[in-house]
N, C-alpha and C positions, 0 to 999 in steps of 0.2 A: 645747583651750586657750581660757581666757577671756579675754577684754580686754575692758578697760575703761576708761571713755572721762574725761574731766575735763572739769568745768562749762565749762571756758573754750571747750574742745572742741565739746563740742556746743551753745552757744548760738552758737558760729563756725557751724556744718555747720546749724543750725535757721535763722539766715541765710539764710545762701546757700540753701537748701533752698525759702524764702520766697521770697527776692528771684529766684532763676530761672524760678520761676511767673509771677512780676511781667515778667519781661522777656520770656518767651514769652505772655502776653498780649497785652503789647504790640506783638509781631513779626505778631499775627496780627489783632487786631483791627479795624483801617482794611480787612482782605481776608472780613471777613463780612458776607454781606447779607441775612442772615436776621435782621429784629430782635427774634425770638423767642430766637434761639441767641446772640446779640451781649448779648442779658441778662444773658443763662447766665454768659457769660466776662465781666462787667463784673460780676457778681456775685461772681463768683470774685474778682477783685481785690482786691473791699471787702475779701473775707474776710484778703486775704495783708494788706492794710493793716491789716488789726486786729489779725494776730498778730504782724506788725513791732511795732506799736506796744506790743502785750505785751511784745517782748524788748528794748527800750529798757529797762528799769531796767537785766535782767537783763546786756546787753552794755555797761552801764556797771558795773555791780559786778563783773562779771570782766574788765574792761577790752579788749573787744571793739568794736573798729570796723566800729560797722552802718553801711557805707557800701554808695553800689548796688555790682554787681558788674562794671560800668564799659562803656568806648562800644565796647571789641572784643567782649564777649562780646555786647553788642544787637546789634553788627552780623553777627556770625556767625549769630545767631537768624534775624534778618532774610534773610538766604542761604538758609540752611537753610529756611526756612519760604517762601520765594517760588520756589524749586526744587520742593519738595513741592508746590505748590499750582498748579504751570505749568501740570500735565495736568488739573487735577482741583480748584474749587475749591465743589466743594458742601458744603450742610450736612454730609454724612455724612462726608465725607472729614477736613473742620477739626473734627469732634466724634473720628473715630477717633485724628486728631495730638494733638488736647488728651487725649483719655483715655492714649495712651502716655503723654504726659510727667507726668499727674497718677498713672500706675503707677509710672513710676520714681521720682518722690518720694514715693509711699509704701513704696516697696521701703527706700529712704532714712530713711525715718522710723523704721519698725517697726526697723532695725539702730541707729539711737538709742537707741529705747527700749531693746533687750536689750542694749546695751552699756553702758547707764549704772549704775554703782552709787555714784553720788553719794549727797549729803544733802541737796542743794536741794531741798527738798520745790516747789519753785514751777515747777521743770522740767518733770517727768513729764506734770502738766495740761498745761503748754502742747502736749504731743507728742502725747498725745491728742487734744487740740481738735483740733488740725490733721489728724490723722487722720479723724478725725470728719467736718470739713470736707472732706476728701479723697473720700472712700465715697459724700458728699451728690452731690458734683460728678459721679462716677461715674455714678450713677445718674440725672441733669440730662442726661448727654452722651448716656445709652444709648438713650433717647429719639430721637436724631439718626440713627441707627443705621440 
């Protein structure tokens, strides 16, 4: 069975998709003390702000509210990531946490792409880049390894 997704749909899900990078960024940033690897993930941000700011036209013409995804879900980050990080808080470990959540948003992403059979030709680039930008990051983290 096929399904298929509507623009409104997936510029909601390429959202959230961004903005939960953005907030697990933020949950872990002030706990890095490598300022080699605190690039890495302050570089990764720019990235998510650039592609937020792509999906501003896009979440105004389908009438999507790019709002963050609000102060329970940073605080739940914040838990979850000062729990992970009690026993263990070296480069290798906050490189292996950021690469899980940078796989499960590509996992996320690539079911975008194969699900969408819109006509917005303006979409599909942006799910790409971000992909693109995802496999960079990968590669930045493997390093810490």
């Amino acid at each position: 069975m096929v399904i298929t997704m509507e623009e409104k749909e997936i510029i909601l899900k390429l959202h959230q998709n961004v903005e939960m990078g953005v907030v697990g960024i933020e949950s872990i940033k002030d706990k890095i003390v490598s300022h080699d690897l605190l690039e890495v993930v302050l570089k990764q941000k720019k990235q998510y702000d650039s592609i937020k700011h792509a999906l501003k036209p896009l979440c105004k013409k389908y009438g999507v509210e790019d709002k963050d995804l609000g102060a329970f879900v940073q605080m739940e980050s914040d838990m979850m990531v000062n729990m992970k990080m009690m026993m263990d808080n070296t480069d290798e470990h906050i490189a292996k946490m950021m690469m899980e959540g940078t796989n499960k948003g590509l996992v996320q992403l690539e079911q975008l792409k194969n699900h969408y059979k819109g006509k917005d030709k303006k979409i599909i680039p942006i799910i790409d880049n971000l992909i693109t930008y995802e496999h960079k990051n990968l590669d930045e983290f493997k390093k810490y390894l």
